[in-house]
C-alpha positions as a LaTeX table, in Angstrom:
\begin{tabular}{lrrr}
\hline
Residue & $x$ (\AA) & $y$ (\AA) & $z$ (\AA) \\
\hline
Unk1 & $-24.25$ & $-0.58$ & $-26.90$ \\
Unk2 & $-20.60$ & $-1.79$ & $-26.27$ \\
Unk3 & $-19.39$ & $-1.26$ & $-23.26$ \\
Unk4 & $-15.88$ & 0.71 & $-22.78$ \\
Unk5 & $-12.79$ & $-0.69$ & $-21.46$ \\
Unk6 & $-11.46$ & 0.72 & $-18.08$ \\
Unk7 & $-8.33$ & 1.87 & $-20.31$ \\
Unk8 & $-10.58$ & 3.80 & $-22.52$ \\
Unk9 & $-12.80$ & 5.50 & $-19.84$ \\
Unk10 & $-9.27$ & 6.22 & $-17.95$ \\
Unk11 & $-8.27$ & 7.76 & $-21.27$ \\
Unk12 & $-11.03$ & 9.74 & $-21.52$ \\
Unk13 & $-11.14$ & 11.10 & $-18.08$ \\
Unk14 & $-7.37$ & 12.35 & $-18.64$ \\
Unk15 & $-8.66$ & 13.69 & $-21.56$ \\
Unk16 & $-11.20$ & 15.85 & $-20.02$ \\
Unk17 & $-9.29$ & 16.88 & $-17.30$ \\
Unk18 & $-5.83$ & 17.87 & $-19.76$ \\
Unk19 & $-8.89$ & 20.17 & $-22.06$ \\
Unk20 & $-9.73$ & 21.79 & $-18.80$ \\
Unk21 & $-6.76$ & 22.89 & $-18.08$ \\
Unk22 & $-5.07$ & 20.04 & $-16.45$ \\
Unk23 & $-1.40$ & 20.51 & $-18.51$ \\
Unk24 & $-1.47$ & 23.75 & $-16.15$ \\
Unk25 & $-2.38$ & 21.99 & $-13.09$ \\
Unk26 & 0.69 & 19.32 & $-13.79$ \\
Unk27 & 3.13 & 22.48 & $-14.27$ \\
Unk28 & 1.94 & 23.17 & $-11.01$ \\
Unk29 & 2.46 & 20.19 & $-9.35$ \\
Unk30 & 4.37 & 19.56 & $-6.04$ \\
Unk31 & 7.95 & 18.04 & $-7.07$ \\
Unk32 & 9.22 & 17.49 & $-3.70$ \\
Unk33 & 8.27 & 14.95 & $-0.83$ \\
Unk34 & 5.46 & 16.60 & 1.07 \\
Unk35 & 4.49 & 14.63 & 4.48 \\
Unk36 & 0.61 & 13.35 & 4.96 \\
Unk37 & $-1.64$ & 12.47 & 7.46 \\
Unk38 & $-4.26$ & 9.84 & 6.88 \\
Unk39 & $-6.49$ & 11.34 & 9.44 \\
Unk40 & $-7.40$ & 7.59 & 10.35 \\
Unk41 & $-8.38$ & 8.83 & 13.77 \\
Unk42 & $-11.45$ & 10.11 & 12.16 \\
Unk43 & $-14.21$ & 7.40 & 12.06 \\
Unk44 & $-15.20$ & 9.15 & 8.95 \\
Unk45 & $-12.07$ & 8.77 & 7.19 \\
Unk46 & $-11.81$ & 5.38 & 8.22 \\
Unk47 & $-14.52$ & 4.48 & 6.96 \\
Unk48 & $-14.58$ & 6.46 & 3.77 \\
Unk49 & $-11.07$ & 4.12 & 3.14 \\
Unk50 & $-12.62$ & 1.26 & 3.92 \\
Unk51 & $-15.32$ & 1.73 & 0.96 \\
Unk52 & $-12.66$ & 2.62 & $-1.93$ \\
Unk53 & $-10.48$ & $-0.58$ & $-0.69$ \\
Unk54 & $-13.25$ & $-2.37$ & $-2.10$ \\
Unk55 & $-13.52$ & $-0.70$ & $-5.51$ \\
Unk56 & $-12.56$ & $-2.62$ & $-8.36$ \\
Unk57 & $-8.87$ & $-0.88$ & $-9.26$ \\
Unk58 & $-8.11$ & $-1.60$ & $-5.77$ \\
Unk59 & $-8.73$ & $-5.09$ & $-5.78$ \\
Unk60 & $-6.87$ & $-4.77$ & $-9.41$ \\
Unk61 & $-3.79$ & $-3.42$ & $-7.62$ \\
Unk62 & $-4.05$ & $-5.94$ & $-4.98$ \\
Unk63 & $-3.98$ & $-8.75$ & $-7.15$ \\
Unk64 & $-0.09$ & $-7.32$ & $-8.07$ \\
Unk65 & 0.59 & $-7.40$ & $-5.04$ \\
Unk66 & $-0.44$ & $-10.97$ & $-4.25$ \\
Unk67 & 1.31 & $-11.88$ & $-7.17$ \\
Unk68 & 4.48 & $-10.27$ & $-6.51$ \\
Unk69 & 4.28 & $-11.68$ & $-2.71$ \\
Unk70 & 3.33 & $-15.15$ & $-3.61$ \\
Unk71 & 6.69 & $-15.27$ & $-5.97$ \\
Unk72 & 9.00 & $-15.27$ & $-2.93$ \\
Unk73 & 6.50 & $-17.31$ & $-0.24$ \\
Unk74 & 4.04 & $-19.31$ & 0.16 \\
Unk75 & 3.64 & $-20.84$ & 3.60 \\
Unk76 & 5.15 & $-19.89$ & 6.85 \\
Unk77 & 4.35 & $-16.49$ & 9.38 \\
Unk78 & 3.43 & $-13.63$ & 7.51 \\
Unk79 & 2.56 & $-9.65$ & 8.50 \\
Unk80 & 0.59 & $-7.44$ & 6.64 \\
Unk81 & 2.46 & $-3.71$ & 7.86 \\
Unk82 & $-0.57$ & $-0.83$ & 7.64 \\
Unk83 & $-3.11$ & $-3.89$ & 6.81 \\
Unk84 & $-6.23$ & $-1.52$ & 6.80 \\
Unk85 & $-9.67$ & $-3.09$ & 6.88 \\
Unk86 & $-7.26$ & $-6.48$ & 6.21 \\
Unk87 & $-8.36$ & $-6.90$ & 2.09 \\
Unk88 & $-5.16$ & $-7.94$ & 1.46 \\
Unk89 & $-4.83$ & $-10.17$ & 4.32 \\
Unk90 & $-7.40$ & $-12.27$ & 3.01 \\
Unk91 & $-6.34$ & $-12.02$ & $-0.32$ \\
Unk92 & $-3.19$ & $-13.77$ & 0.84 \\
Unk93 & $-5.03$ & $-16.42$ & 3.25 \\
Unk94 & $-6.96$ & $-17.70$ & $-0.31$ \\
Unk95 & $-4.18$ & $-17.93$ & $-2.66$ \\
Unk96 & $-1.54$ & $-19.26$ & $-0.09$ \\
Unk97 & $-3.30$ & $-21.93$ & 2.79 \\
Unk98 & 0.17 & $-22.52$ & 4.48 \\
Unk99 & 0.88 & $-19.47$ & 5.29 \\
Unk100 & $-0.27$ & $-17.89$ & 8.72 \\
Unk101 & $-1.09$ & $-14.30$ & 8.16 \\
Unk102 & $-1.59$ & $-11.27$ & 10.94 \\
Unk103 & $-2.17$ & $-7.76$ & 9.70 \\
Unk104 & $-0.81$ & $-4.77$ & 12.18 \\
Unk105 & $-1.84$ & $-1.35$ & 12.10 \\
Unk106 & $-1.93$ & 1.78 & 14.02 \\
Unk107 & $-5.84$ & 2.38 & 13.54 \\
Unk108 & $-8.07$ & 0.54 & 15.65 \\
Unk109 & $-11.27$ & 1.63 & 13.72 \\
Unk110 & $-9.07$ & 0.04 & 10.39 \\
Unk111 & $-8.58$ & $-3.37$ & 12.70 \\
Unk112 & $-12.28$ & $-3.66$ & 13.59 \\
Unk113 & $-13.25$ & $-3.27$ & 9.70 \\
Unk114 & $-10.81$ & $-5.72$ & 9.17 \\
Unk115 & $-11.91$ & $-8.59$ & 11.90 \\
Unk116 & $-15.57$ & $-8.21$ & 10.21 \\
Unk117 & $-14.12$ & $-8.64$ & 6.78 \\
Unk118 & $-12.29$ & $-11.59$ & 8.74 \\
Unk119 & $-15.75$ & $-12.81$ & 10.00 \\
Unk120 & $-17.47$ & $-12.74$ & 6.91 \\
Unk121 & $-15.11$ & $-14.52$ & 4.80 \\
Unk122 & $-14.68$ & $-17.17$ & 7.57 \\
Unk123 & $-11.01$ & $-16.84$ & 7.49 \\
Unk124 & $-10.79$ & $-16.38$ & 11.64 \\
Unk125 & $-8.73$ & $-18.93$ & 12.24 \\
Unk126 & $-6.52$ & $-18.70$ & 9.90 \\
Unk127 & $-5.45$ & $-14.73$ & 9.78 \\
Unk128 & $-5.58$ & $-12.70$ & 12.92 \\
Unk129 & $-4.49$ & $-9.14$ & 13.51 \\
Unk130 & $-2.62$ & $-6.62$ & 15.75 \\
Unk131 & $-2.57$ & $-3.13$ & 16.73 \\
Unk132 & 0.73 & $-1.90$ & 16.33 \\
Unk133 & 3.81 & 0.40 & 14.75 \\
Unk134 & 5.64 & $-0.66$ & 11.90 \\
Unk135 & 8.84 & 1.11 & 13.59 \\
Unk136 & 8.05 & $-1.66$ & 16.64 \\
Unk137 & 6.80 & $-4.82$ & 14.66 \\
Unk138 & 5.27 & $-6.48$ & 17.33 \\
Unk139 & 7.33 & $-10.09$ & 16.57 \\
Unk140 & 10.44 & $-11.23$ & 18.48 \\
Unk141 & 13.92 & $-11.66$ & 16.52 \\
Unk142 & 13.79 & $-13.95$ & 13.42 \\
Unk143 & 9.87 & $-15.45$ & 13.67 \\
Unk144 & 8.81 & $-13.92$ & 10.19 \\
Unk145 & 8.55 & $-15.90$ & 7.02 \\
Unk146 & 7.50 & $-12.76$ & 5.04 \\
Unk147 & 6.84 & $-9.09$ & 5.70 \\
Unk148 & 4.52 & $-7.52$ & 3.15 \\
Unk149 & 3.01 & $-3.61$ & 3.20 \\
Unk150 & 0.74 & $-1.75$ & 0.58 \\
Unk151 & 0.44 & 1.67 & 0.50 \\
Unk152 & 2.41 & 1.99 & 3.85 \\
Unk153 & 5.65 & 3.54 & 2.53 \\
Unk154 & 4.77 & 7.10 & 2.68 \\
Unk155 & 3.26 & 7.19 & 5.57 \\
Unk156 & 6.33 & 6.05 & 7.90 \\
Unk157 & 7.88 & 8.78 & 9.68 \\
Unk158 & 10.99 & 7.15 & 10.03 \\
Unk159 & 11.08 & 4.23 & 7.32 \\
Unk160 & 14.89 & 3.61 & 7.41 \\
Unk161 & 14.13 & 2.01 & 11.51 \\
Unk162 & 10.88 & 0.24 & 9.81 \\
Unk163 & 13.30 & $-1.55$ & 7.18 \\
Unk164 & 15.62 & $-1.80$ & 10.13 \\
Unk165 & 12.63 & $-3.79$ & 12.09 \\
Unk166 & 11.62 & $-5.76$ & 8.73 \\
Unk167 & 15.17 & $-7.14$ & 8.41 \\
Unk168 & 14.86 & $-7.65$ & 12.55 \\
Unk169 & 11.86 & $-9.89$ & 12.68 \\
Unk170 & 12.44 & $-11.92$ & 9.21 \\
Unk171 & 14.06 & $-15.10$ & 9.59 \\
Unk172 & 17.61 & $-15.74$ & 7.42 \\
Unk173 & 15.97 & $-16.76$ & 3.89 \\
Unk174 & 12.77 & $-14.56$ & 4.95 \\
Unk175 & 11.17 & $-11.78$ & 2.18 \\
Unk176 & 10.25 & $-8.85$ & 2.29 \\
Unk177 & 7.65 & $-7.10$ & $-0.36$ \\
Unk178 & 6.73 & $-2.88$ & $-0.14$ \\
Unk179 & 4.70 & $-2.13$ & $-2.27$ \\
Unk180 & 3.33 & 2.23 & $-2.80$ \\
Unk181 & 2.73 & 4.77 & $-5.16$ \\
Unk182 & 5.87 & 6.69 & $-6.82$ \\
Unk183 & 5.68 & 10.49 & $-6.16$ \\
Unk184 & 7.42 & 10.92 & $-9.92$ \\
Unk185 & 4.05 & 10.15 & $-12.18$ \\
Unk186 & 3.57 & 11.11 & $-15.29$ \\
Unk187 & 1.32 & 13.65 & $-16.43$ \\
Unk188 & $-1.67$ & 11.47 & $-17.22$ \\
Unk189 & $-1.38$ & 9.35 & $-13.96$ \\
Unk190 & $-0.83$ & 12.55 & $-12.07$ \\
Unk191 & $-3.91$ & 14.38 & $-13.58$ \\
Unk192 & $-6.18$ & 11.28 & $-12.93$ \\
Unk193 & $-5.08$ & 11.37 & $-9.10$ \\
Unk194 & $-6.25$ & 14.81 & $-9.04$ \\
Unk195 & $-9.23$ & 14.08 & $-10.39$ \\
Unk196 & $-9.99$ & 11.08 & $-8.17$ \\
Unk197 & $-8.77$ & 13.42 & $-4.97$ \\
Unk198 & $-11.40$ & 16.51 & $-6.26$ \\
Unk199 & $-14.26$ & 14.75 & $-8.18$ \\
Unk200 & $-14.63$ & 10.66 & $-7.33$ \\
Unk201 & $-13.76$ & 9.92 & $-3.27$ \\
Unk202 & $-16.12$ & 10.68 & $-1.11$ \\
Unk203 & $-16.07$ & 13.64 & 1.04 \\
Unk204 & $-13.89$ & 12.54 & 4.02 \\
Unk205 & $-11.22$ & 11.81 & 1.74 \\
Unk206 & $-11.05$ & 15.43 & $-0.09$ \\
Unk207 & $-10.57$ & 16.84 & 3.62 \\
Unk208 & $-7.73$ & 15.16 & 4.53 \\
Unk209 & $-6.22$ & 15.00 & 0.14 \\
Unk210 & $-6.70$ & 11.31 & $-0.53$ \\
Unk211 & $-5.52$ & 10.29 & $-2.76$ \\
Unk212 & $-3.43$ & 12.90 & $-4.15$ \\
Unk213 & $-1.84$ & 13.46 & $-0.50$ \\
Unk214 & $-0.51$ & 10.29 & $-0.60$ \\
Unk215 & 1.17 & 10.56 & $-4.27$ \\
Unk216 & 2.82 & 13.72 & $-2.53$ \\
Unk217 & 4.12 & 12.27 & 0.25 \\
Unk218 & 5.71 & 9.16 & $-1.76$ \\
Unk219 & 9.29 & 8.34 & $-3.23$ \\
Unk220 & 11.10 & 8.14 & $-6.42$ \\
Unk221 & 12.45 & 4.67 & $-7.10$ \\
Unk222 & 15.90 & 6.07 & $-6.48$ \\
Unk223 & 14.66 & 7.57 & $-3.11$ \\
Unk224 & 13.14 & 3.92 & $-2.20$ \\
Unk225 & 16.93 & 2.78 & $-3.10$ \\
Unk226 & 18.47 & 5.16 & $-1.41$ \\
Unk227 & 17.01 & 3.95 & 2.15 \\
Unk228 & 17.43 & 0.77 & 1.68 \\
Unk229 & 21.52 & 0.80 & 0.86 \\
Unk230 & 21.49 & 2.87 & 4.27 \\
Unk231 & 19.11 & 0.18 & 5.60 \\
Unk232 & 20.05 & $-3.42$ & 7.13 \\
Unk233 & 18.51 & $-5.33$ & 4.36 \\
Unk234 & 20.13 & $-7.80$ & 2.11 \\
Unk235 & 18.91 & $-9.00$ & $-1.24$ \\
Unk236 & 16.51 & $-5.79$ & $-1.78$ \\
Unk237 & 15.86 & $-4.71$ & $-5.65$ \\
Unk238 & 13.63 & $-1.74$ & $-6.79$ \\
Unk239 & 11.04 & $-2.30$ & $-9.43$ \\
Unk240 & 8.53 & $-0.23$ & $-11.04$ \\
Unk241 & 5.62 & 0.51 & $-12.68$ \\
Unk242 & 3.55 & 3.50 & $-14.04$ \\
Unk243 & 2.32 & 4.80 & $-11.08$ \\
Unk244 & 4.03 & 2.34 & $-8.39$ \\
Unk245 & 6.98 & 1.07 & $-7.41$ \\
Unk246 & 8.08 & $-2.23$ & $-5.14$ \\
Unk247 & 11.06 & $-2.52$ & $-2.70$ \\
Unk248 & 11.46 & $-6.72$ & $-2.50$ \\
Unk249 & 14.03 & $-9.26$ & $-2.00$ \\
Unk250 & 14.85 & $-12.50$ & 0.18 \\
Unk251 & 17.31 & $-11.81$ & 3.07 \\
Unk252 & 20.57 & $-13.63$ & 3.15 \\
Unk253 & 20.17 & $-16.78$ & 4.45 \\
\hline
\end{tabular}
């Protein structure tokens, strides 16, 4: 029997979800920015994250990202902002040696997944990681190579002082690289996220609205624009893609 692409079965699911009424559900849908909370203080939820970073369209999406951050550096000091259980801090470590890589976060049950991960892959001494708040990088003036974040965005209560902080701690030449879901889908993007959020994440998730939660709570491209040109960053551009969008650039050197 042939087996079915992941763009076919994605099709498919939309599909299914459109015939049972999902064209209402997307008439429905919440247009403006709506604030989340990870619930990360919940070993539950933490862990429950920690699983679906490993599933395969994660490690799909993380690949872009490693692409995109690899394009503006490849050795130096590096920070993973909102690193997680560290998956993409490792992805880094393998595809750039030179580079010296330390993930912060606010979660210390998200740090301890990621020292294990850390552990396993025998990577130890070459990442390392930090609890801490992206609004108060924990790196003095100009010691950064490269700032990257992942699904951090939307989360930040105040992200024009984290952009502040990113331009703070980056060196003159340094890049930057945010990377998140855009809150302005369309409709079969939006209708799979519901159906991930109410039929495929495990239970912890559908208590606090993962995934879907976070698609609320994230920005147009023009938003993501709009806080940078009141930011302190130089050389930023906004890209995009069907359901994400990037904030990058190289500071003025």
């Amino acid at each position: 029997m042939r087996r079915r692409s992941g763009l076919a079965i994605v099709a498919g699911v939309t599909a299914a979800v459109v015939a049972g009424g999902g064209g209402r559900l997307y008439t429905r849908r919440t247009r403006e920015r709506v604030a989340s909370h990870e619930g990360l203080d919940d070993p539950e939820v933490a862990r429950a994250f920690g699983r679906i970073a490993e599933m395969p369209q994660m490690r799909l999406l993380r690949r872009l990202v490693v692409r995109g951050a690899i394009r503006l550096a490849t050795q130096g000091d590096a920070v993973d902002l909102g690193c997680g259980g560290g998956q993409l801090v490792l992805s880094l470590a393998t595809v750039a040696p030179e580079m010296r890589i330390t993930g912060v976060d606010l979660a210390a049950e998200m740090l301890t997944q990621a020292e294990e991960h850390a552990r396993r892959a025998g990577a130890g001494d070459r990442v390392s990681f930090r609890l801490g708040d992206a609004q108060h990088i924990p790196f003095g003036d100009a010691s950064l190579d490269l700032v990257v974040s992942s699904l951090s965005l939307h989360h930040w209560s105040e992200p024009g002082a984290v952009l502040d902080e990113i331009c703070r701690v980056l060196r003159p030449g340094g890049s930057f690289l945010i990377w998140d879901l855009r809150r302005d889908l369309a409709a079969p993007f939006w209708l799979l996220l519901w159906f991930v959020t109410h039929v495929v994440v495990p239970k912890a998730l559908r208590r606090v609205n993962e995934p879907m939660g976070s698609r609320d709570a994230a920005y147009t491209p023009r938003e993501v624009a709009r806080l940078a040109e009141r930011s302190r960053l130089s050389g930023w551009r906004v890209t995009q893609g069907p359901l994400w969008l990037t904030l990058e650039g190289t500071l003025s050197a």
